[in-house]
MIRO-578700 format. One record per residue (C-alpha): x, y, z. Coordinates in Angstrom, 1 decimal. Layout:
REM residues N
+--------+--------+--------+
:      X :      Y :      Z :
+--------+--------+--------+
:      X :      Y :      Z :
...
+--------+--------+--------+
REM end
This chain:
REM residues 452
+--------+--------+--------+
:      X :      Y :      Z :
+--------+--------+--------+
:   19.6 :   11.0 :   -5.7 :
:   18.2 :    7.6 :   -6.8 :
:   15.6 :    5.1 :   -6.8 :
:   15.5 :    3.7 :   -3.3 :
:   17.7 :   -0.1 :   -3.8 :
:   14.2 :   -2.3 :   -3.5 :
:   14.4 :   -5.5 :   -4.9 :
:   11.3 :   -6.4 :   -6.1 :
:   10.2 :   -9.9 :   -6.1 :
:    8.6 :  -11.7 :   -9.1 :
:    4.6 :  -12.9 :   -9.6 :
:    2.8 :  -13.5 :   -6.8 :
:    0.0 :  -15.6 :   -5.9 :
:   -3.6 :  -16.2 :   -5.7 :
:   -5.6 :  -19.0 :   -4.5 :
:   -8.9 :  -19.2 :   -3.2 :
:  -11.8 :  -18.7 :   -5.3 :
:  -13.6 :  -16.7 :   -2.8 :
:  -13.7 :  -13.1 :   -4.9 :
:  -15.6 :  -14.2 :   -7.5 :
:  -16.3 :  -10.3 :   -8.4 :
:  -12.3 :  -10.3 :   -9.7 :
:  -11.9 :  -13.4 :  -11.6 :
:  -11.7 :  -11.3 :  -14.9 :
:   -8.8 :   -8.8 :  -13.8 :
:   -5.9 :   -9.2 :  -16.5 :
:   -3.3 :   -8.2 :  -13.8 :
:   -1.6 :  -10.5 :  -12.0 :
:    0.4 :   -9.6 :   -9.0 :
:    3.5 :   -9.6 :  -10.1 :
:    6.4 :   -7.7 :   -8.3 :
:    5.1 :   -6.8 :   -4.4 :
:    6.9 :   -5.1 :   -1.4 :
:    9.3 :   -6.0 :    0.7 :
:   10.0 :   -2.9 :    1.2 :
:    8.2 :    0.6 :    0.0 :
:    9.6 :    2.2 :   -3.3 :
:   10.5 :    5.8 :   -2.9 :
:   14.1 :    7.9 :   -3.0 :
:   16.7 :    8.9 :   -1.1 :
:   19.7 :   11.1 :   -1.6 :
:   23.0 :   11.1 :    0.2 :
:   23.1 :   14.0 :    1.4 :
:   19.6 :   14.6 :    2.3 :
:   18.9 :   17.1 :   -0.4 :
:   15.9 :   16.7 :   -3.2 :
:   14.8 :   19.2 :   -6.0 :
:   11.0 :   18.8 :   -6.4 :
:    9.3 :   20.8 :   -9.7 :
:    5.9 :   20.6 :   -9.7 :
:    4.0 :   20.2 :  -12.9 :
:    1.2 :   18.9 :  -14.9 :
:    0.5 :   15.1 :  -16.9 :
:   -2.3 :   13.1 :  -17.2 :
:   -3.2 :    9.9 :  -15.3 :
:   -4.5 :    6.4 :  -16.5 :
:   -7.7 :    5.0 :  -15.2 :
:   -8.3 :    1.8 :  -15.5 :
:  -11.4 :    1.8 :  -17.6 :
:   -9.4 :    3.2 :  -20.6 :
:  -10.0 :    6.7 :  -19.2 :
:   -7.5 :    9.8 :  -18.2 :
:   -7.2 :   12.9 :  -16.1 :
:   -5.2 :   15.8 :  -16.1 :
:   -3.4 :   16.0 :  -13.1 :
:   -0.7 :   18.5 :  -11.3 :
:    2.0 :   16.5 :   -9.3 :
:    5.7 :   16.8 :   -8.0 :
:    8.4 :   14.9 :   -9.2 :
:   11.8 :   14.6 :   -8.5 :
:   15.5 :   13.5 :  -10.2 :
:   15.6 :    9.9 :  -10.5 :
:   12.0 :    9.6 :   -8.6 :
:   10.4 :    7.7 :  -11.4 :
:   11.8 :    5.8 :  -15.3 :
:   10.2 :    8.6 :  -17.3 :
:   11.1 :   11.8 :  -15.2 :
:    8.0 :   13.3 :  -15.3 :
:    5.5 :   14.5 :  -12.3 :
:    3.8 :   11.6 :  -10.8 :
:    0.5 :   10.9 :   -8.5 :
:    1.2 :   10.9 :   -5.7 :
:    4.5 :   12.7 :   -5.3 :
:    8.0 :   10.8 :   -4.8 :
:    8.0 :    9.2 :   -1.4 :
:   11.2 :   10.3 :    0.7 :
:   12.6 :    7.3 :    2.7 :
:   14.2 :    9.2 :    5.3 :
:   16.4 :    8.1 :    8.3 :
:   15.9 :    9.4 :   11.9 :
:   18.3 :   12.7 :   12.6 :
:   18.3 :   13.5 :    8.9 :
:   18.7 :   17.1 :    8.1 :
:   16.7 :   17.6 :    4.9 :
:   16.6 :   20.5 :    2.6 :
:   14.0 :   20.3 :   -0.2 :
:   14.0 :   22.8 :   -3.1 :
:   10.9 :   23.3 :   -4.9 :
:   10.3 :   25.5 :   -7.8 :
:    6.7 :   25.4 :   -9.7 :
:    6.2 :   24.7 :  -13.4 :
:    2.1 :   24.2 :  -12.9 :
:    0.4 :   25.6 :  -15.9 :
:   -0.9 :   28.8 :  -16.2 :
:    1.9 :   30.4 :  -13.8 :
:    0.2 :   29.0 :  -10.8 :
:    2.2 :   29.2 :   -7.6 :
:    2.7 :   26.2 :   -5.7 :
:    4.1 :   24.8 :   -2.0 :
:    4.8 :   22.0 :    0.6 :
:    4.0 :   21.7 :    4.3 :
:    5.4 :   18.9 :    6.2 :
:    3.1 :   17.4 :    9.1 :
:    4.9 :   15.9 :   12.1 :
:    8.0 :   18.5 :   11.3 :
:    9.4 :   21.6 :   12.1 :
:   10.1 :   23.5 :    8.9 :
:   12.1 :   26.1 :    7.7 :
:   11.4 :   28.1 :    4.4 :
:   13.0 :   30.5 :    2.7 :
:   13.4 :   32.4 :   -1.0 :
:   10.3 :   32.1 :   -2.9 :
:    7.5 :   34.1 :   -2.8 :
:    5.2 :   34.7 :    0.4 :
:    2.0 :   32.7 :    0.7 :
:   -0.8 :   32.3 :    3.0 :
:    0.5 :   28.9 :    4.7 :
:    4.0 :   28.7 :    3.7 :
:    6.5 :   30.1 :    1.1 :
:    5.6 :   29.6 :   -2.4 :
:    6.9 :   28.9 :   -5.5 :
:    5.3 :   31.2 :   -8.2 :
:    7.4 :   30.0 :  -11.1 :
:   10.6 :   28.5 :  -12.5 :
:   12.6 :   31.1 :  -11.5 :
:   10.8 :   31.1 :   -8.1 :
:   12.4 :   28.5 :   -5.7 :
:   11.9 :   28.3 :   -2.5 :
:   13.8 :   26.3 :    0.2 :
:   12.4 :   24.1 :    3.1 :
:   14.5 :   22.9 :    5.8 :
:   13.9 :   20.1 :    8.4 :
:   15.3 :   18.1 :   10.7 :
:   13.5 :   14.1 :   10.5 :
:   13.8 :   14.0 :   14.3 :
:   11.0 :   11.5 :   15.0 :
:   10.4 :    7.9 :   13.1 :
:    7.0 :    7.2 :   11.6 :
:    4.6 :    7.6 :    8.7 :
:    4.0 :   11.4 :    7.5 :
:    2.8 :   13.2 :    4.3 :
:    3.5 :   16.2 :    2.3 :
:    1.1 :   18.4 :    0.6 :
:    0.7 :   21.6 :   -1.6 :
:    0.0 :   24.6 :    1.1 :
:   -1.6 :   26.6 :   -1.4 :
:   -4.9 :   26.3 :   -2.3 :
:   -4.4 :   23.1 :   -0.6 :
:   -8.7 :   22.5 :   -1.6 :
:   -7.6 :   22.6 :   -5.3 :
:   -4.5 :   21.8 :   -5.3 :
:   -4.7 :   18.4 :   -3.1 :
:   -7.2 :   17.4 :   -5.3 :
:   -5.8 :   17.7 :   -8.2 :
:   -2.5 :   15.3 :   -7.2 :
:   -0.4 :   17.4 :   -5.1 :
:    0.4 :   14.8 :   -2.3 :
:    2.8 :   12.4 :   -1.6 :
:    4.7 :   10.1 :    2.0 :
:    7.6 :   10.4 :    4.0 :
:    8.9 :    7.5 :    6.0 :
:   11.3 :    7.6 :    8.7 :
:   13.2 :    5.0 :    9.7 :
:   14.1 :    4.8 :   13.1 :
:   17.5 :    4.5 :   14.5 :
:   16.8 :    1.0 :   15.8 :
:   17.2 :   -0.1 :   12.3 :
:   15.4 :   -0.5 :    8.8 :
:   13.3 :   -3.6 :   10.0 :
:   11.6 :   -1.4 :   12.7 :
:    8.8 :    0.9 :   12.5 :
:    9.7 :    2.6 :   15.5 :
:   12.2 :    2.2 :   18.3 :
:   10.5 :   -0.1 :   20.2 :
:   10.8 :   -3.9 :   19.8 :
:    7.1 :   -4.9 :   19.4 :
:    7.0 :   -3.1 :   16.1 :
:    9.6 :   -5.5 :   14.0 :
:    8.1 :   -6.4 :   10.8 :
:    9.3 :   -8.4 :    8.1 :
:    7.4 :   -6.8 :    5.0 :
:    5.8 :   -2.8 :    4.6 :
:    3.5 :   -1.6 :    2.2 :
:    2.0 :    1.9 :    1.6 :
:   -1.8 :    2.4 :    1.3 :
:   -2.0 :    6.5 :    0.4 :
:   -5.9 :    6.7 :   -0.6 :
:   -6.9 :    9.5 :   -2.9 :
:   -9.8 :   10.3 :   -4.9 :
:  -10.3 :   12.2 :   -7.7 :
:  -13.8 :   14.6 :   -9.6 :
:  -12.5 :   14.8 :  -13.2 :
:  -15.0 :   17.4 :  -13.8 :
:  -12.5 :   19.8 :  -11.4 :
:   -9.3 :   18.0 :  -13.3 :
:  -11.3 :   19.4 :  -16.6 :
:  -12.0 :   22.7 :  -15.6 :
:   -8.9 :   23.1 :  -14.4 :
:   -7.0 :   22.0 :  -17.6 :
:   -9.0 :   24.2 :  -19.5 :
:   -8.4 :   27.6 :  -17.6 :
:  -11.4 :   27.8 :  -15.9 :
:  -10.3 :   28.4 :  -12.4 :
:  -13.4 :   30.6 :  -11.6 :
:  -16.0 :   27.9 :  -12.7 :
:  -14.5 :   25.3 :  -10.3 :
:  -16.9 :   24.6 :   -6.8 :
:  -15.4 :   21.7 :   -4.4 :
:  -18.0 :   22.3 :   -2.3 :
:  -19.7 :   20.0 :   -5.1 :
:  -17.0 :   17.7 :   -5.5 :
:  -18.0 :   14.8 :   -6.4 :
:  -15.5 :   11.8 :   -7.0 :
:  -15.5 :    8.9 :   -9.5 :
:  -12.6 :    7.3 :   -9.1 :
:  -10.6 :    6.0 :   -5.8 :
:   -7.0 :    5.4 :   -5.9 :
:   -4.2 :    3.4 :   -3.6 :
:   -0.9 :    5.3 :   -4.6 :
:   -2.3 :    6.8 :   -7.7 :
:   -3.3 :    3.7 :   -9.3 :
:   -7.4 :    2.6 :   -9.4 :
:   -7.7 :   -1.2 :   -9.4 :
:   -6.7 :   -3.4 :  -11.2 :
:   -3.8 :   -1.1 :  -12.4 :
:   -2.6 :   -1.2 :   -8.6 :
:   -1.9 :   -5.2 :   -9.0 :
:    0.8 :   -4.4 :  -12.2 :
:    4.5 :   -4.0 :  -11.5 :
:    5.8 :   -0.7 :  -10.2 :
:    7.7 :    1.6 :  -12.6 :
:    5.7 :   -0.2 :  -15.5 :
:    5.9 :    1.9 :  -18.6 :
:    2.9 :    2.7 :  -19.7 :
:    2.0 :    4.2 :  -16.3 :
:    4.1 :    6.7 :  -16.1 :
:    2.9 :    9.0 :  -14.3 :
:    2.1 :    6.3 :  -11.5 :
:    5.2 :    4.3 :  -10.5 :
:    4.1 :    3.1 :   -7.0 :
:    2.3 :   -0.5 :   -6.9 :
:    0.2 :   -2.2 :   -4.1 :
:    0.6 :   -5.9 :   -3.9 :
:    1.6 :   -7.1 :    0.0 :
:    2.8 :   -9.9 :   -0.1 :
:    4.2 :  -12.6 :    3.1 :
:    4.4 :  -16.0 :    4.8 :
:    2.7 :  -17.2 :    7.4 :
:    4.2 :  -16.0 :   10.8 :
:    5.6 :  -13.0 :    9.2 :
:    4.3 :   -9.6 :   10.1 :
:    3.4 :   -6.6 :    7.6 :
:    3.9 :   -3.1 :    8.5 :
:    1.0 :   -1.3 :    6.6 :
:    1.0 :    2.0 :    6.9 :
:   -2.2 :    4.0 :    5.8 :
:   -2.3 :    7.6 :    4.7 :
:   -5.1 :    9.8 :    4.2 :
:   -4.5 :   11.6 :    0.8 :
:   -7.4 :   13.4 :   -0.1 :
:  -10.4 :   15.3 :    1.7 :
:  -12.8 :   12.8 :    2.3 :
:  -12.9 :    9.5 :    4.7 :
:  -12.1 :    5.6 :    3.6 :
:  -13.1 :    2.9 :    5.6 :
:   -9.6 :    0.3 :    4.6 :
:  -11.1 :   -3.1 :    5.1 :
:   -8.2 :   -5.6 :    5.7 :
:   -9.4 :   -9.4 :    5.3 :
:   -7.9 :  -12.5 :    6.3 :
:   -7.4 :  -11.6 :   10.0 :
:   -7.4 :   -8.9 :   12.6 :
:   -4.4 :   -6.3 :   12.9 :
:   -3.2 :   -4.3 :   15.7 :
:   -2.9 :   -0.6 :   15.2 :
:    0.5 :    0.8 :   16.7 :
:    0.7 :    4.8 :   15.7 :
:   -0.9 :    7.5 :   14.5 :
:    0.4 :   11.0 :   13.1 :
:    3.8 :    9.5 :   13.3 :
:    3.6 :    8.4 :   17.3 :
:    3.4 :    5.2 :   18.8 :
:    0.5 :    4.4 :   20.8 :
:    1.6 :    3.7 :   24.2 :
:    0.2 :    3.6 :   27.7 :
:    0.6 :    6.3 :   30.6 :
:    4.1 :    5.3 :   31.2 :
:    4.7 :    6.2 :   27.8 :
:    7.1 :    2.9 :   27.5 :
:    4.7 :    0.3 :   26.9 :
:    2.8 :   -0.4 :   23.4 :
:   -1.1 :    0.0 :   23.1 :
:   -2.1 :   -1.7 :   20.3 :
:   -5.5 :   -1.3 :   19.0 :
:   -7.4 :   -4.2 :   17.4 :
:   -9.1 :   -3.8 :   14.2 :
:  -10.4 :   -5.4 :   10.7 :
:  -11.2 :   -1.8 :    9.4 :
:   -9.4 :    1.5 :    9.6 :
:  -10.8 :    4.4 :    9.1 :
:   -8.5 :    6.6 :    7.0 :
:   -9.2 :   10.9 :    7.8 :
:   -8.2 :   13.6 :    5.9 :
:   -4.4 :   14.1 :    6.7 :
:   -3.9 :   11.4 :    9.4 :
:   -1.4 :    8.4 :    8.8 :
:   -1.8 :    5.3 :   10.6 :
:    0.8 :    2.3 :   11.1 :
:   -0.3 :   -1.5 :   11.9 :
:    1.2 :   -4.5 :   12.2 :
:   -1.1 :   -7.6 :   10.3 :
:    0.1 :  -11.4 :   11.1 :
:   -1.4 :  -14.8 :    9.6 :
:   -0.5 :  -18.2 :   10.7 :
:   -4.5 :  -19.6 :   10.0 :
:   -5.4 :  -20.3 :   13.2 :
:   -8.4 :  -21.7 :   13.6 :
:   -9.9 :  -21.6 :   10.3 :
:  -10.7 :  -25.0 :   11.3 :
:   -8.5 :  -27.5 :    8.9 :
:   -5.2 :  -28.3 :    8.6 :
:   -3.9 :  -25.6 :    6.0 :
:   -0.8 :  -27.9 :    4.8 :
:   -3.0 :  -30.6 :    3.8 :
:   -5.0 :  -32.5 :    6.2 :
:   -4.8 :  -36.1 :    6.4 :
:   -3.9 :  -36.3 :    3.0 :
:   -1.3 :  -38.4 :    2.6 :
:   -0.2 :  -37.1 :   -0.5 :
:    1.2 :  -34.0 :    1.7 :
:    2.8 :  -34.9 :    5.1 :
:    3.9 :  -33.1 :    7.5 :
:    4.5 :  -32.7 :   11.1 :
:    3.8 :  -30.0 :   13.3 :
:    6.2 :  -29.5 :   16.6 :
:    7.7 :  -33.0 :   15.2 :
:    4.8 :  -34.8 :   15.3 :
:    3.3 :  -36.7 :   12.5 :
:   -0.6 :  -35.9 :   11.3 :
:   -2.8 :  -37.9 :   13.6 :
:   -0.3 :  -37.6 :   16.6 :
:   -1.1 :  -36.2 :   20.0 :
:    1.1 :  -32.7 :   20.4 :
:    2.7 :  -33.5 :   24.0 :
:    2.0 :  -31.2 :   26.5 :
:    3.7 :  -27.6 :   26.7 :
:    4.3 :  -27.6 :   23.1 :
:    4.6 :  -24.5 :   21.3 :
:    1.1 :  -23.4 :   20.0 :
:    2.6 :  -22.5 :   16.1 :
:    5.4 :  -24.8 :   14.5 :
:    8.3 :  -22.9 :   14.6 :
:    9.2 :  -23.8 :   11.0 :
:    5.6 :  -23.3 :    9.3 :
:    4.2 :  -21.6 :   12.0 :
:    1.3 :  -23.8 :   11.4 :
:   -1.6 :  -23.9 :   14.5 :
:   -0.8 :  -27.2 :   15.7 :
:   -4.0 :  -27.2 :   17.3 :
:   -5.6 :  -27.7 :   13.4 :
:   -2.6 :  -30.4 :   12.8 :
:   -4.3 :  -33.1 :   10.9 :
:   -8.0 :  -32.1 :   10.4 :
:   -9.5 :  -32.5 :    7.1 :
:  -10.7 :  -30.2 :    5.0 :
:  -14.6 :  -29.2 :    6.6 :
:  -16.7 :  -29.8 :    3.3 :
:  -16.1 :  -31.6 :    0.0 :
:  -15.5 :  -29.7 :   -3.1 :
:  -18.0 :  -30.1 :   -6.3 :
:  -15.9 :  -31.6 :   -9.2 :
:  -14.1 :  -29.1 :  -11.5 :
:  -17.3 :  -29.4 :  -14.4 :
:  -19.5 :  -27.7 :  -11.7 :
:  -17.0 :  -24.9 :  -10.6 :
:  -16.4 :  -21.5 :  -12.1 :
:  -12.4 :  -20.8 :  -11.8 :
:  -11.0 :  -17.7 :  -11.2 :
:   -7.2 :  -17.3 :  -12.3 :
:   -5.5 :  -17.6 :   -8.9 :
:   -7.4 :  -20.1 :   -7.9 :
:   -4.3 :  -23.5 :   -7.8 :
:   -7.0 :  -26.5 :   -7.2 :
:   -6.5 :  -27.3 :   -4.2 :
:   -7.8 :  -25.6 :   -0.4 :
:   -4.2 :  -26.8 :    0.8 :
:   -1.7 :  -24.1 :    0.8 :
:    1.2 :  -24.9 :   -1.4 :
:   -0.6 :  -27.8 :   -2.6 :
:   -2.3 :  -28.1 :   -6.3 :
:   -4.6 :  -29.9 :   -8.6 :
:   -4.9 :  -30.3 :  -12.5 :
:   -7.3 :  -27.6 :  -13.8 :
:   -8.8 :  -27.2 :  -17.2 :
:   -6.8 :  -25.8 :  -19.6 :
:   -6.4 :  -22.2 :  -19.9 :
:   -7.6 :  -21.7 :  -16.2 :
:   -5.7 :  -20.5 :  -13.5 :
:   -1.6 :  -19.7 :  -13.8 :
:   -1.7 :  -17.1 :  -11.3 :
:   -0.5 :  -18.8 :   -8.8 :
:    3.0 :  -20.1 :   -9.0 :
:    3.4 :  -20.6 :   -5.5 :
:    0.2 :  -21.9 :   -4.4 :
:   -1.0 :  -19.7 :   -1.8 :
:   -4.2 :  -18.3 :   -0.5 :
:   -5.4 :  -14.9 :   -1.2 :
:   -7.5 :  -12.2 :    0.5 :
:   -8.9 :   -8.8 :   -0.8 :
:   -7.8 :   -5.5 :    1.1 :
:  -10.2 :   -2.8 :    0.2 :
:  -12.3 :    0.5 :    0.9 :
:  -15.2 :   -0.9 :    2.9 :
:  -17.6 :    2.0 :    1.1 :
:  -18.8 :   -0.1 :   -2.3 :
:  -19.2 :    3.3 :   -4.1 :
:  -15.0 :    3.6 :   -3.8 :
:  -14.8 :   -0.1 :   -5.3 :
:  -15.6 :    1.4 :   -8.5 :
:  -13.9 :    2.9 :  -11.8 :
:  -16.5 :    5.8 :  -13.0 :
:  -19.4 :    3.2 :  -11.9 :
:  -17.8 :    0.2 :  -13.3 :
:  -17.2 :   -2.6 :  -10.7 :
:  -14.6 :   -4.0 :   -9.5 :
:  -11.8 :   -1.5 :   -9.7 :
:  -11.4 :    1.7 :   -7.5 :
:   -9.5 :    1.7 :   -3.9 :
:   -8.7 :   -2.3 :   -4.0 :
:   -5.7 :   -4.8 :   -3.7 :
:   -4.8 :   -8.2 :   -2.7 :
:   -2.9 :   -9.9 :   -0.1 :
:   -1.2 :  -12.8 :   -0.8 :
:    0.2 :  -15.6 :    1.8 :
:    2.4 :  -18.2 :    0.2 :
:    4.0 :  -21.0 :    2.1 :
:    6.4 :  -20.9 :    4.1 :
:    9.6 :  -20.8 :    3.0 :
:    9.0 :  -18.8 :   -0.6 :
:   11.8 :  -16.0 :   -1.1 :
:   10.2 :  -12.7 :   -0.6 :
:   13.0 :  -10.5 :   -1.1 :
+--------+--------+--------+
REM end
């Protein structure tokens, strides 16, 4: 078994000084997904332990936490929130053995959504066979017979034990091929990313650390901290795998070029609701549970048009976002500025587009219908400005300006930048302490940058 073969791209960009909120963040996005770190195995069989380790918040804080891990899953070989992702092919036939080293001799499963399961050894528990030890293991058995987005979760105690990190994805890739979500053509995308949204009451993570099972009450749950694949903002912007996180490998930084479409794929984690807020442009919604969308006919695609999602309690949801920036109302590439021509369908700024030509250039994929229009307002002058570190200078993607010295430098490739989020403020937050919580960035660069 092994780290799934991602090659992970380096800093990405920032422009825009529209978040004023995030100009202080020390992280910088700088590795971003092409495709989703998890594992996979050759022959389709994992060993999962589940145990305990303590996760980094990023106000300086920590939380004891029970997750799974397995061989090769993460650097430090330790359990990690959430669990490993499986990156699994359609047809596979997948055995997972899991054996329980939680403290206190607590027993400990998985159920698998979306899958027919088999489970065997072990000890007998409510949902599904248990682990009750490391000498317990217990066997489950599946077939991946249907592509899509899925999750795993502990089936014991699942009120407890969800909450305290026992969670993690499966993906299925479809026979049609790794650059499909599904097998049907409308969902190609070029770039994926993960959003699994979790939350977290430390005053539960406490009691539970110190043995005192009986004093725990979820009905009063009450979270402080909101995570995107076990890291609170800004941690989520750092590499993946970085060191001192090691209990939480998995990043979120999406990252593409205009034209290009991103698979994001949403996963309810935890046992409460999160409104995902994704800015810079409507998306289509394609499946749900791990099924496409589709019409009566059961052939043809349904998309459902959003700008937020809301996340439930165990449901996964896959959507396609594009960007080109139509009509934002200026030419993106530089306007008539003739320090950055370009043309658009072949035609020069300030030439007519003849008619019948294709809406988007098929090179940038600018809107040719924006071709050559200034820049709507005029910009103070840099004294009057506060700058935030992705900001490049310039409105003009891959275009920049001098900027006082020791601003900016987040940017390398000059692109513009857009905040995807919780759309509930209180889930914005680290303990109270804004910004941080369930947030990321999107960056578009220009086209043409390498995203491997």
């Amino acid at each position: 078994m092994k780290v799934s073969d991602i090659t992970r791209p380096k800093s990405g960009v920032f422009a825009i000084a529209a978040v004023a909120a995030l100009l202080w963040l020390p992280v910088g996005i700088a590795q971003a997904q092409a495709r989703i770190d998890g594992i996979t195995s050759a022959t389709n069989n994992f060993s999962f332990t589940a145990g305990a380790g303590e996760v980094s918040t990023a106000d300086g804080g920590s939380i004891h936490f029970w997750g799974f891990h397995a061989p090769g899953s993460n650097p430090a070989e330790v359990p990690q929130y959430p669990g490993p992702t499986l990156i699994l092919d359609q047809g596979d036939a997948v055995t997972i053995n899991l054996t329980s080293n939680l403290p206190f001799a607590k027993c400990t499963s998985m159920v698998f959504p979306g899958h027919s399961v088999t489970a065997s050894g072990g000890s007998d528990g409510l949902l599904t066979k248990e682990s009750c030890g490391p000498a317990d293991v217990v066997t489950y058995t599946f077939t991946a017979t249907e592509p899509g987005t899925y999750m795993y979760y502990s089936g014991t105690d699942p009120k407890l034990q969800i909450e305290m990190g026992l969670v993690g994805a499966i993906i299925v890739r479809p026979t049609q091929g790794e650059g499909f979500a599904y097998n049907h053509p409308e969902t190609a995308f070029d770039h994926e990313v993960m959003f699994l949204l979790t939350s977290m009451d430390p005053k539960i993570h406490q009691l539970a650390e110190q043995n005192r099972f009986g004093e725990i009450d979820v009905t009063a749950r009450w979270p402080v901290y909101w995570f995107i694949n076990g890291r609170a903002a800004p941690d989520d912007l750092a590499d993946p795998f970085v060191n001192w996180l090691p209990h939480q490998p998995y990043n979120c930084t999406p990252r593409m070029t205009p034209g290009q479409r991103v698979l994001v794929r949403i996963l309810g984690g935890d046992q409460d609701q999160h409104p995902l807020h994704l800015h810079g442009n409507h998306y289509s919604e394609i499946a749900r549970y791990g099924r496409l969308l589709l019409l009566d006919d059961g052939q043809t695609l349904a998309p459902r048009k959003r700008f937020t999602t809301l996340s439930v309690p165990g449901q996964t949801v896959d959507a396609i976002f594009e960007w080109t920036g139509e009509k934002l109302g200026w030419d993106i590439y530089g306007g008539t500025d003739v320090n950055l021509p370009h043309t658009c369908n072949g035609k020069a700024v300030g030439q007519a587009q003849d008619p019948g030509a294709p809406k988007y250039d098929p090179v940038t994929h600018e809107y040719c219908a924006d071709h050559g229009k200034p820049f709507p307002v005029v910009l103070p002058e840099n004294q009057n400005l506060a700058f935030g570190g992705w900001w490049s200078g310039s409105p003009y993607m891959g275009s920049g300006e001098p900027l006082p010295p020791g601003e900016g430098g987040l940017n390398p490739n000059l692109g513009y930048f857009f905040m995807w989020h919780s759309h509930t403020e209180k889930e914005l937050t680290n303990f109270d302490i804004f910004p941080g919580g369930m947030l990321s960035m999107m960056v578009v660069e220009p086209p043409g940058t390498t995203i491997p």
